[in-house]
Rosetta silent file (secondary structure, phi, psi, omega in degrees, C-alpha in Angstrom):
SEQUENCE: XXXXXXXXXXXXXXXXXXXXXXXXXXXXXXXXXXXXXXXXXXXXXXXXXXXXXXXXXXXXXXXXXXXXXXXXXXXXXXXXXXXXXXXXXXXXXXXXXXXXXXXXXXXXXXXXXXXXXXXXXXXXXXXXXXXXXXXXXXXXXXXXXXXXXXXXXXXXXXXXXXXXXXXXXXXXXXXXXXXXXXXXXXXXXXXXXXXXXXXXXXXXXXXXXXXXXXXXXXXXXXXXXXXXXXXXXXXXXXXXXXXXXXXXXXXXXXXXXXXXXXXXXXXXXXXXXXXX
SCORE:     score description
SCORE:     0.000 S_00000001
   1 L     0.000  125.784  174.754  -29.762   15.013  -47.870 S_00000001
   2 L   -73.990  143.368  159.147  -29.457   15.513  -44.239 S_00000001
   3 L   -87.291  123.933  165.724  -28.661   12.892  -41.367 S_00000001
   4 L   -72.516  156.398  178.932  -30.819   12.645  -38.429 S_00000001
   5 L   -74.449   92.725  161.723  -28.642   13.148  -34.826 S_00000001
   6 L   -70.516   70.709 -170.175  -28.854    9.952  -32.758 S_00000001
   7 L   -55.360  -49.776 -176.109  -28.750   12.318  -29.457 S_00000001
   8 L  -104.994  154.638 -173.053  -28.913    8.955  -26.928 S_00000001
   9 L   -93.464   22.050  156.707  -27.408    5.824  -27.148 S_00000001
  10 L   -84.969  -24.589 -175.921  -30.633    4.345  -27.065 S_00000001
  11 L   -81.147   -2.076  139.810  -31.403    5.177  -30.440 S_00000001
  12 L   -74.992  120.896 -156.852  -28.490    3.421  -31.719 S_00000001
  13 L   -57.936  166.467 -146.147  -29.312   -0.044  -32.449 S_00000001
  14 L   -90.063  160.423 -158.997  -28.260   -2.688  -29.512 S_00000001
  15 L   100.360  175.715 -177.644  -25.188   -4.674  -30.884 S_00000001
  16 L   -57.901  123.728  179.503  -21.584   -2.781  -31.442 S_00000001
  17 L   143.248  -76.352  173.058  -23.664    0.289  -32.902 S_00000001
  18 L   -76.132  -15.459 -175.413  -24.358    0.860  -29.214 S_00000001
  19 H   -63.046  -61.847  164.766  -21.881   -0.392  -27.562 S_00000001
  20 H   -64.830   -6.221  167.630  -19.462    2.092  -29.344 S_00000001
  21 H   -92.607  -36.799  157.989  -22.130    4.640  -28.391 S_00000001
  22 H   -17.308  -84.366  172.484  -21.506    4.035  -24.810 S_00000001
  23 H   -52.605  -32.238  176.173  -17.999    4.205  -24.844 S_00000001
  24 H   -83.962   -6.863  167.144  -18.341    7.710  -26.362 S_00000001
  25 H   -60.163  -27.288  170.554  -20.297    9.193  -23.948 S_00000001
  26 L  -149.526  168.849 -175.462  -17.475   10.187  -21.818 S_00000001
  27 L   -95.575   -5.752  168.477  -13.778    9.893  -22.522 S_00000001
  28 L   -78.860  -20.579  173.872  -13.311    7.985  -18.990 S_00000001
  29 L   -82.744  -15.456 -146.564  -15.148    5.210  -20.853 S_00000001
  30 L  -105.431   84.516 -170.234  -13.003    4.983  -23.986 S_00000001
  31 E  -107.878  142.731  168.752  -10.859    2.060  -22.227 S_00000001
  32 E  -123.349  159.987 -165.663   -9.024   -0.995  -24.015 S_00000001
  33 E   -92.773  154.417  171.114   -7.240   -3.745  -22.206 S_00000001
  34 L   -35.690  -60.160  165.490   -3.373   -3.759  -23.074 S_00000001
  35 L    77.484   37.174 -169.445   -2.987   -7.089  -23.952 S_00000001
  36 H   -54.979  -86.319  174.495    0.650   -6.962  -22.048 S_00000001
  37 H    -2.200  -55.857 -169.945    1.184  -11.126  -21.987 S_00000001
  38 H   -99.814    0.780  161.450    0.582  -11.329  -25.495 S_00000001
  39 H   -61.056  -56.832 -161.142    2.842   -8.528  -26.764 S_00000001
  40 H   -81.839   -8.424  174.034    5.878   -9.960  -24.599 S_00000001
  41 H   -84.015  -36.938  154.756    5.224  -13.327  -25.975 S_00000001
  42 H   -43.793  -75.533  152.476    5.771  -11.826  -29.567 S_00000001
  43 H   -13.908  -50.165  169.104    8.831  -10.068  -28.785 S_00000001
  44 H   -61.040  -35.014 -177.101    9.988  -12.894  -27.104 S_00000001
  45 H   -84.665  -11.829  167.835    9.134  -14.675  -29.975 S_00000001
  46 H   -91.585  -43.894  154.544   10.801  -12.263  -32.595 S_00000001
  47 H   -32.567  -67.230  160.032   13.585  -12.521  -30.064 S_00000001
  48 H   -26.781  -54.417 -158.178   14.344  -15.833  -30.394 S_00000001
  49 H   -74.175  -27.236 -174.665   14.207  -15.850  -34.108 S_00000001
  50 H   -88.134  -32.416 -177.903   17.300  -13.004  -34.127 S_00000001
  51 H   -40.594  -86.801  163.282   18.900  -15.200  -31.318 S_00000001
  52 H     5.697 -116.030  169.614   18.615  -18.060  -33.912 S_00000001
  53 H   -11.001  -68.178  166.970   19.532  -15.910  -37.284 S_00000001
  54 H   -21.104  -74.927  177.345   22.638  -14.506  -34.676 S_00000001
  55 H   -57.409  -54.578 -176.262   24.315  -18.018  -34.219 S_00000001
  56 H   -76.729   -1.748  176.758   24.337  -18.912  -37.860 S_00000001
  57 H   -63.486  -48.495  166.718   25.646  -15.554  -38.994 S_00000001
  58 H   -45.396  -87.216 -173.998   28.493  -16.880  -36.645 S_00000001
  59 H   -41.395  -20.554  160.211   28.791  -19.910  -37.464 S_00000001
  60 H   -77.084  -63.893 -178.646   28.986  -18.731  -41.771 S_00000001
  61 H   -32.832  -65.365 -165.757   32.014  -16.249  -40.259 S_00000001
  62 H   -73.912  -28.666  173.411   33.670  -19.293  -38.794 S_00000001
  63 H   -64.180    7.793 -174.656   33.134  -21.779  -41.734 S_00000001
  64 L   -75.491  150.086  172.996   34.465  -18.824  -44.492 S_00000001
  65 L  -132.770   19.163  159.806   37.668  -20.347  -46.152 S_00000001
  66 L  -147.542  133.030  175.108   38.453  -17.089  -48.095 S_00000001
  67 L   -46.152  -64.665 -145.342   39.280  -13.894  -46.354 S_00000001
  68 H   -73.840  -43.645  152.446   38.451  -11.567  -49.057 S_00000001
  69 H     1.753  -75.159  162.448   34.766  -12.467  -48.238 S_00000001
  70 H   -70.352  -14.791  178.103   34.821  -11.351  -44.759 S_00000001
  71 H   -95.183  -64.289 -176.137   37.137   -8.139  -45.730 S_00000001
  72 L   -45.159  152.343  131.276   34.680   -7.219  -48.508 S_00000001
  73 L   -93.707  -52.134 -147.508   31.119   -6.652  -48.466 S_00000001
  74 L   -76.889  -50.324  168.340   30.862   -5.665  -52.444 S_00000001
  75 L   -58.783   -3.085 -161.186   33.170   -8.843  -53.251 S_00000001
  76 L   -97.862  129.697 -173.911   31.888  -11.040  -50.514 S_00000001
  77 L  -122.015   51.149 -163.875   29.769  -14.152  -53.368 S_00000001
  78 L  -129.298  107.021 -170.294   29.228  -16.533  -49.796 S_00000001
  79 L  -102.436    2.627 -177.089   25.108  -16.360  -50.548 S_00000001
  80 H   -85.583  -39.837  176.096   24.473  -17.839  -48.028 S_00000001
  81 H   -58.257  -18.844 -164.809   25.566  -15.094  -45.615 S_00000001
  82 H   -69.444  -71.189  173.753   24.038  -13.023  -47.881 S_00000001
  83 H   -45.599  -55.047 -166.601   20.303  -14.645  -47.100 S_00000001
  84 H   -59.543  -41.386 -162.386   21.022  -15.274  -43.202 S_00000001
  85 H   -72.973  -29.227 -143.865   21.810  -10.814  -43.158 S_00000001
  86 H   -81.309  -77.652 -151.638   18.328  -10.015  -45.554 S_00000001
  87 H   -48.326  -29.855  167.078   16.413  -11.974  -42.772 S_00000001
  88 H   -42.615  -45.320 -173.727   18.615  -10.201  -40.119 S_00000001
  89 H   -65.946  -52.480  177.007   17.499   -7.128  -41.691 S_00000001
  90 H   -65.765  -22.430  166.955   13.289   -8.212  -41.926 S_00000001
  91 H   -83.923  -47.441  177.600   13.336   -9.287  -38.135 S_00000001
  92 H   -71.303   -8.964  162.413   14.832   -6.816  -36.601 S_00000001
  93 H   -35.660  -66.406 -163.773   12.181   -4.396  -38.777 S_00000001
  94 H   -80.773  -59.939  161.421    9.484   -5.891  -37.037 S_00000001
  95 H    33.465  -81.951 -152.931   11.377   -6.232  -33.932 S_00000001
  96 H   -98.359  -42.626  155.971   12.168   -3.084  -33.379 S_00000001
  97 H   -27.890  -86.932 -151.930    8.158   -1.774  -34.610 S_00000001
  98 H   -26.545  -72.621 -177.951    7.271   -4.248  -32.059 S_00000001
  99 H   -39.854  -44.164  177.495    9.222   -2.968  -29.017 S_00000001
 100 H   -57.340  -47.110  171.960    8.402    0.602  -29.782 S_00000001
 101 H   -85.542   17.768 -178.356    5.054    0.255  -30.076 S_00000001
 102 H  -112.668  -32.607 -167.065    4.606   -1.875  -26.761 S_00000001
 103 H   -86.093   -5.563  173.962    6.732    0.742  -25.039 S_00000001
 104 H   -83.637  -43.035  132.245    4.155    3.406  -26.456 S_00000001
 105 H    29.731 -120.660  150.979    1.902    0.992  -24.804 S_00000001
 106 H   -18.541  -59.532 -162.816    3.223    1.068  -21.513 S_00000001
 107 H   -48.081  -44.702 -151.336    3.360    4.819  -21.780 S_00000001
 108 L   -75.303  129.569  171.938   -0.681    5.331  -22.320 S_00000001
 109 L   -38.098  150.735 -175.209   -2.140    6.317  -18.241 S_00000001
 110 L   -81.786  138.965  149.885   -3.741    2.704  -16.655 S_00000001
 111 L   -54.876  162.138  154.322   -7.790    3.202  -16.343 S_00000001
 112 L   -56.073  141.225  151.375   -9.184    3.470  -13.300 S_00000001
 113 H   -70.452  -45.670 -168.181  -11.098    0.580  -11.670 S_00000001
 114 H   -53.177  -33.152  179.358  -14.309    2.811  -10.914 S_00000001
 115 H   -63.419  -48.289  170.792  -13.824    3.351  -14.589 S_00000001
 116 H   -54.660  -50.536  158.547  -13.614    0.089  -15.666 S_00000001
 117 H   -45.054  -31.127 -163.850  -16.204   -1.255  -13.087 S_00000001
 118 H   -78.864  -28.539 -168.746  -18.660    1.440  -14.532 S_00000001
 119 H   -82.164  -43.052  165.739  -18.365    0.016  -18.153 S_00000001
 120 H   -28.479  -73.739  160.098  -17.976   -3.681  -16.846 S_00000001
 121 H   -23.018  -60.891 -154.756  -21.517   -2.900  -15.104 S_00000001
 122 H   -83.198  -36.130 -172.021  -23.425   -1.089  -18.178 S_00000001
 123 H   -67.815  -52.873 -176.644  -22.037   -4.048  -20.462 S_00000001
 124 H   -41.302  -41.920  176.308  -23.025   -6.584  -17.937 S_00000001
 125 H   -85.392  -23.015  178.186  -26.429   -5.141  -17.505 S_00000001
 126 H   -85.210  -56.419 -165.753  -27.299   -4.183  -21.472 S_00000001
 127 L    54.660   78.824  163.212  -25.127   -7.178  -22.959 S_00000001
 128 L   -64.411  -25.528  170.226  -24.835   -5.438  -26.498 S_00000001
 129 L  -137.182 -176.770 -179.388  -22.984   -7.845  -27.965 S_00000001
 130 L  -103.261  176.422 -133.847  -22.873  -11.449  -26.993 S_00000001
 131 L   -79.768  -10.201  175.419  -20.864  -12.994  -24.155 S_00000001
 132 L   -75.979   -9.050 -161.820  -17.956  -14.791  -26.190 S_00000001
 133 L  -122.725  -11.024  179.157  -17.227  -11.503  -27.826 S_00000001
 134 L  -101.584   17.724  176.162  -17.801   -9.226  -24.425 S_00000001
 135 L   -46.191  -27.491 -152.075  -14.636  -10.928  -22.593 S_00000001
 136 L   -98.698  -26.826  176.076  -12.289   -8.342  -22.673 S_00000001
 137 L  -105.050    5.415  169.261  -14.936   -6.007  -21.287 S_00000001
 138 L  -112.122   33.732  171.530  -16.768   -7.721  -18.738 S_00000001
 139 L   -97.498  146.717 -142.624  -13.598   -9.220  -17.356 S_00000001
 140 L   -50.409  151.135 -179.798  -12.853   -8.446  -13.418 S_00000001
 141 L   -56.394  -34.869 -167.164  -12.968   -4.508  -13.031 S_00000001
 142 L   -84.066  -12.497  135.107   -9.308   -5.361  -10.683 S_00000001
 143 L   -10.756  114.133  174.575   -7.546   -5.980  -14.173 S_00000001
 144 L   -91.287  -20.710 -144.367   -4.233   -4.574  -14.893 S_00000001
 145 L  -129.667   45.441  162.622   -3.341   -4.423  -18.501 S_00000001
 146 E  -105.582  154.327  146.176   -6.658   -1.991  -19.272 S_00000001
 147 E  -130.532  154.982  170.781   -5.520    1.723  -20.683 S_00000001
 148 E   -94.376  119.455  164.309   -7.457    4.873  -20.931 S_00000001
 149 L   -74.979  -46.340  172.007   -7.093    7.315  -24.170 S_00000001
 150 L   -69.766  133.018 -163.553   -8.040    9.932  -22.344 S_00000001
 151 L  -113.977  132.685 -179.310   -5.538   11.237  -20.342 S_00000001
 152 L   -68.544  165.193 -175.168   -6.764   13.144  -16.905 S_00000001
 153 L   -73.139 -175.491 -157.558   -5.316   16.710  -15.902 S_00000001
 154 L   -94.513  -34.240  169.892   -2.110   16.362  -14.327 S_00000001
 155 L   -98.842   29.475 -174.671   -3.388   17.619  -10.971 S_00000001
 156 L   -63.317  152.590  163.868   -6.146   15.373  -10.375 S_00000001
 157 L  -170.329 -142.510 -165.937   -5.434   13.026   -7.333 S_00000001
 158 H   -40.219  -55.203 -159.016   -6.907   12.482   -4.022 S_00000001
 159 H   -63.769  -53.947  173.683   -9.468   15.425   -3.360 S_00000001
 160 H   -49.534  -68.951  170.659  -10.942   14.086   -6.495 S_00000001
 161 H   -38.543  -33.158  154.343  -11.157   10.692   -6.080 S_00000001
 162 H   -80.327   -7.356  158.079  -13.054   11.418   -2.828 S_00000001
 163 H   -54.193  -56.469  137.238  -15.264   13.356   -4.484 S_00000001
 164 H   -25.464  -87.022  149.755  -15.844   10.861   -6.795 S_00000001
 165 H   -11.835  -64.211  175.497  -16.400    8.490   -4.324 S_00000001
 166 H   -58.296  -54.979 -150.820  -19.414   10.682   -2.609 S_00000001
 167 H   -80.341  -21.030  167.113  -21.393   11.575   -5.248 S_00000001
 168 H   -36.864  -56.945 -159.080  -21.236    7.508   -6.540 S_00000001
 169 H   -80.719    4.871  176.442  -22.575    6.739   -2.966 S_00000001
 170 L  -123.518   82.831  144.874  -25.584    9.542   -2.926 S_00000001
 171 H    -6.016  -49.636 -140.294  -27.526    9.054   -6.427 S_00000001
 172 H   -80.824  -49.404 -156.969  -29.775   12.244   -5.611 S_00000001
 173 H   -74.437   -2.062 -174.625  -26.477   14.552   -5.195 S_00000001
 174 H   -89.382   -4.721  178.653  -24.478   12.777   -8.053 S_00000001
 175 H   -89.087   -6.720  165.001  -28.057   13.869  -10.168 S_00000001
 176 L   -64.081  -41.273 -161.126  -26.922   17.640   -9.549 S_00000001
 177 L  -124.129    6.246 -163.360  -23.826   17.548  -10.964 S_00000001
 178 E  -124.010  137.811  157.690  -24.626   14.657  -13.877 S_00000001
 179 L  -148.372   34.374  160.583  -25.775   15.123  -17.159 S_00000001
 180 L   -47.522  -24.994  164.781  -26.167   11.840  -18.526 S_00000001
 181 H   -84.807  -15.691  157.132  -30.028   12.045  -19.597 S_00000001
 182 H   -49.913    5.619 -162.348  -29.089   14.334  -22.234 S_00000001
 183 H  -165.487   25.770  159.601  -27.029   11.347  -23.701 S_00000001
 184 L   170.275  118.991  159.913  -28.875    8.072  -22.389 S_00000001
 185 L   -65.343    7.963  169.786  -32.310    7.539  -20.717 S_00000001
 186 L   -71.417  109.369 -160.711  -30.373    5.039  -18.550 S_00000001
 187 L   -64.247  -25.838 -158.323  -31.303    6.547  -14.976 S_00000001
 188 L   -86.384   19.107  172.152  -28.289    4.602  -13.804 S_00000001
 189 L  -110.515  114.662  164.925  -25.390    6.612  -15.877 S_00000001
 190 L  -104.340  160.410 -175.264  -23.948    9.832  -14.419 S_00000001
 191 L  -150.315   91.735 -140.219  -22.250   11.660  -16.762 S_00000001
 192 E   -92.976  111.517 -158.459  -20.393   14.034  -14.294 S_00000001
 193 L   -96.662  128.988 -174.417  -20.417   17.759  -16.217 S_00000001
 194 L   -74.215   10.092  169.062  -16.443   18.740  -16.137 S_00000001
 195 L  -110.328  -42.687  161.575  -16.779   22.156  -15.874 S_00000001
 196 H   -69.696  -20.760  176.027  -18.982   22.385  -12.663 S_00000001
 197 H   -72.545  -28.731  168.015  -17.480   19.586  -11.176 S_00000001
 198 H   -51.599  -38.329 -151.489  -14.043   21.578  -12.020 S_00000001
 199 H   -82.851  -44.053 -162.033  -15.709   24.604  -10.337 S_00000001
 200 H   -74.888  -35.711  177.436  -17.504   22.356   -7.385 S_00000001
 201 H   -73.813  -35.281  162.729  -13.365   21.373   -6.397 S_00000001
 202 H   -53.562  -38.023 -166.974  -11.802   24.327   -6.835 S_00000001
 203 H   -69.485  -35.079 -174.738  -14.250   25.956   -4.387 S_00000001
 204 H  -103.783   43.302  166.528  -13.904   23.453   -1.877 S_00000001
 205 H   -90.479  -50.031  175.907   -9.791   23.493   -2.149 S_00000001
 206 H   -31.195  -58.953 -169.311  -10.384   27.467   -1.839 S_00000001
 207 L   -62.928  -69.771  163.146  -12.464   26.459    1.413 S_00000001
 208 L   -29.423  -66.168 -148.265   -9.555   24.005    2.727 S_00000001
 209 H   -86.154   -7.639 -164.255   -6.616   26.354    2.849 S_00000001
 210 H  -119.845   19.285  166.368   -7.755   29.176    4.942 S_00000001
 211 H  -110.283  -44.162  142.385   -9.669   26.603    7.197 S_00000001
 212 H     9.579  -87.190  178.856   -6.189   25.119    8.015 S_00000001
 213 L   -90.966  -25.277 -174.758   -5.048   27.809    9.067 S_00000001
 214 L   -92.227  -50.309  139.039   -7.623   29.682   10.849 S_00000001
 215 H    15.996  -83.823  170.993   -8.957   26.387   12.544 S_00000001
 216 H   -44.386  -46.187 -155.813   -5.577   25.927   14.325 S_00000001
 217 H  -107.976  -13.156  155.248   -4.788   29.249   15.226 S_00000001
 218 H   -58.701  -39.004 -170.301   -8.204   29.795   17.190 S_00000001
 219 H   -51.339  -54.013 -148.132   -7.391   26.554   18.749 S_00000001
 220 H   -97.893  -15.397  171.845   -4.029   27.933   19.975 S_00000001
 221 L   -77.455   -2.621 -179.009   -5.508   31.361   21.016 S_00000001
 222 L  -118.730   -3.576  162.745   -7.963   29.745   23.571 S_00000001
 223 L  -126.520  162.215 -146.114   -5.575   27.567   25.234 S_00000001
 224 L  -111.247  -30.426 -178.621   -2.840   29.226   27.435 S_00000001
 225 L   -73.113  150.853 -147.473   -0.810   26.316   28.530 S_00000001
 226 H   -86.715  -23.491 -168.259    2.549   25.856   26.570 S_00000001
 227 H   -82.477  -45.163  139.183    2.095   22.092   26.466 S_00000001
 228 H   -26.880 -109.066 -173.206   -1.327   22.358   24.769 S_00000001
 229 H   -16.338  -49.871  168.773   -0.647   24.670   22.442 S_00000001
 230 H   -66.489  -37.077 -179.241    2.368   22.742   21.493 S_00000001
 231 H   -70.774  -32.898  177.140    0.812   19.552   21.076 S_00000001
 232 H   -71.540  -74.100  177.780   -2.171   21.006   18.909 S_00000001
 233 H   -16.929  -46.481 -156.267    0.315   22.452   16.583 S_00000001
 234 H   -91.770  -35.034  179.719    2.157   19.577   16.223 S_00000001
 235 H   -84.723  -45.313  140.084   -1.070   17.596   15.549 S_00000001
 236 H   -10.379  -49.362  162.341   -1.966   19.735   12.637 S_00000001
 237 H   -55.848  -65.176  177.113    1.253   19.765   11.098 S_00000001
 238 H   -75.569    3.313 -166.914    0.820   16.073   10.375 S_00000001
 239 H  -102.324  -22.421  153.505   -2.413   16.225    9.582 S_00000001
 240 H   -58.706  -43.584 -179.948   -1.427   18.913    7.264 S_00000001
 241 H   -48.798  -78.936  173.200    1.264   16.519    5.812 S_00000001
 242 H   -41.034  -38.753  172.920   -0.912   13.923    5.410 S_00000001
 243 H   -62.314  -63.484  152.955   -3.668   15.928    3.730 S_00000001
 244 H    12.020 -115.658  145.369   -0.823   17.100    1.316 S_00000001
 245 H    10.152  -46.848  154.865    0.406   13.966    0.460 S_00000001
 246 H   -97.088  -32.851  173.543   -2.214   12.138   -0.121 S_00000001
 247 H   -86.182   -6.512 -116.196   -5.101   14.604   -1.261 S_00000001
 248 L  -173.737  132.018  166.455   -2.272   16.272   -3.764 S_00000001
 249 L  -110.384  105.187  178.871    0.132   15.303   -6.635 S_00000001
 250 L  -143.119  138.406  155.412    3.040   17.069   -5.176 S_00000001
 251 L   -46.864  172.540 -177.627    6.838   15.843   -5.040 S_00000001
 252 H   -79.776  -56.359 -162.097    8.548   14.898   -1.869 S_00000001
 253 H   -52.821  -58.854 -171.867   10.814   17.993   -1.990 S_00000001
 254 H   -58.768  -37.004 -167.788    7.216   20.705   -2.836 S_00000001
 255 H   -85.272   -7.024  167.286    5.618   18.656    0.249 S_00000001
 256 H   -59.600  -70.439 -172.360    8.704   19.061    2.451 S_00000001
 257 H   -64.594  -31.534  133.431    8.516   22.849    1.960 S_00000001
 258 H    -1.879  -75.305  176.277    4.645   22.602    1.746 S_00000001
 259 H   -87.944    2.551  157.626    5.137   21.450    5.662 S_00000001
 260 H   -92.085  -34.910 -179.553    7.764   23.768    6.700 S_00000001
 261 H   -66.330  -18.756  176.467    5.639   26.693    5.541 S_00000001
 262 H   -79.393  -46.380 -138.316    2.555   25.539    7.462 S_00000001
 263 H   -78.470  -37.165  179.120    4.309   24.520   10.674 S_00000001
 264 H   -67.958  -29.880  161.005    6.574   27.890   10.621 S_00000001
 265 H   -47.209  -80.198 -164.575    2.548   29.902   10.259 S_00000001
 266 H   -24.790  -38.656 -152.264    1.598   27.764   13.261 S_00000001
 267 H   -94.586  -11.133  164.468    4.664   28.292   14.901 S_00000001
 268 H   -88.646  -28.202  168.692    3.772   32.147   14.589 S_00000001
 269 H   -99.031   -8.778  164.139    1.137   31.926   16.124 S_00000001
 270 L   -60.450   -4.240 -132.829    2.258   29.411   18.869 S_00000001
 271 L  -136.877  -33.483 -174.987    5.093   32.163   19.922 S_00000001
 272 L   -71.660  149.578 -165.200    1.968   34.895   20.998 S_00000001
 273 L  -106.197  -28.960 -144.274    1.333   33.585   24.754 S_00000001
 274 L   -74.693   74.661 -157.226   -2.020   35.562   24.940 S_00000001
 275 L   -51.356  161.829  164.842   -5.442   33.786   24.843 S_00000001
 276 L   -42.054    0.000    0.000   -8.468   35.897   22.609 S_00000001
């Protein structure tokens, strides 16, 4: 017997059935909050309990009134010490679970806020499940303790993020690049297809570097005075920096040499005197 295909999350019924269909629509959606506060109050509180368990382990050492006890382990018959180490042993278990898996945590990339705002939004507006049970997701998008399972490529950064940015604020051109009604009749879901949107940034990075450069050095071939010329350069340079820097996941060290490699091109073409 075959399964029918639920293709849209409309056709999953409304409740956690859809909710969970949602979230699967794009891996930028599949976010959970952290829950930091209540971690470190567990820790703290497993903490304590070894503090605790700590002092009376002392406090059996100093009250022993035979030696061979404290020299021994196999010979030591002081049961009490015996009891205080088992629980030593069963806290720090969980303990040490605990910390590890908080610092695994920690580890997992932060969402976005547009990501969070867009599921805050879709929850707000379907309300799939009901509101004592939607806290953790309709709670403000400006939240710190959400992570993202999907982890983004490693050079995504600025150029993206303004990219982002546009096609949110134009509907018609974010319906060009979206293929969310194959996967919800909700007009008000882009579902941004990653391989032209890979393709639409590469092209205009492509576009960027040799605009840079040519940009500039027309600039410095039409004016003749030394002071000009210098001053354009020099305005470029940072503007190159800045573009870098900001647009760019690059180290300090790749964007230092990043901006001596522009500014020494510029500075080749600053050195010809000659206007076009």
């Amino acid at each position: 017997m075959t399964t029918k295909s639920k293709p849209t999350v409309e056709h999953y019924r409304q409740g956690y059935p859809r909710l969970a269909a949602f979230l699967n629509l794009d891996p930028n959606f599949t976010i959970f909050r952290r829950f930091d506060t209540l971690h470190l109050r567990v820790l703290l509180e497993q903490q304590d309990r070894l503090c605790e368990l700590q002092q009376q382990l002392e406090d059996c050492d100093d009250a022993e009134t035979v030696q061979l006890n404290l020299s021994s382990r196999r010979q030591d018959d002081n049961m009490t010490r015996r009891n205080i180490l088992q629980q030593v042993a069963t806290e720090l278990k969980d303990y040490d679970k605990g910390v590890l898996r908080f610092h695994r945590m920690i580890a997992l990339p932060r969402a976005r806020k547009r990501h969070r705002r867009s599921v805050h939004n879709w929850v707000n507006g379907n309300k799939p499940v009901v509101r004592s049970e939607s806290a953790s997701l309709i709670a403000a998008p400006s939240a710190k303790d959400y992570i993202a399972l999907y982890a983004e490529d490693s050079d995504r950064a600025g150029f993206e993020l303004f990219f982002d940015r546009v096609v949110q604020s134009y509907p018609r051109l974010a319906s060009y690049v979206s293929h969310g009604m194959a996967k919800t009749s909700d007009r008000n879901v882009f579902i941004l297809r990653r391989n032209l949107y890979g393709r639409v940034i590469k092209c205009l990075v492509a576009l960027s570097i040799p605009t840079g450069i040519i940009f500039p050095m027309l600039l410095l071939y039409r004016f003749e005075k030394s002071g000009s010329r210098s001053a354009i350069s020099a305005i470029f340079v940072l503007i190159a920096s800045f573009a870098i820097c900001f647009m760019t996941k690059v180290t300090k060290y790749n964007l230092l040499l990043a901006v001596v490699g522009y500014a020494a091109v510029l500075s080749a073409f600053l050195s010809n005197p000659g206007p076009i």
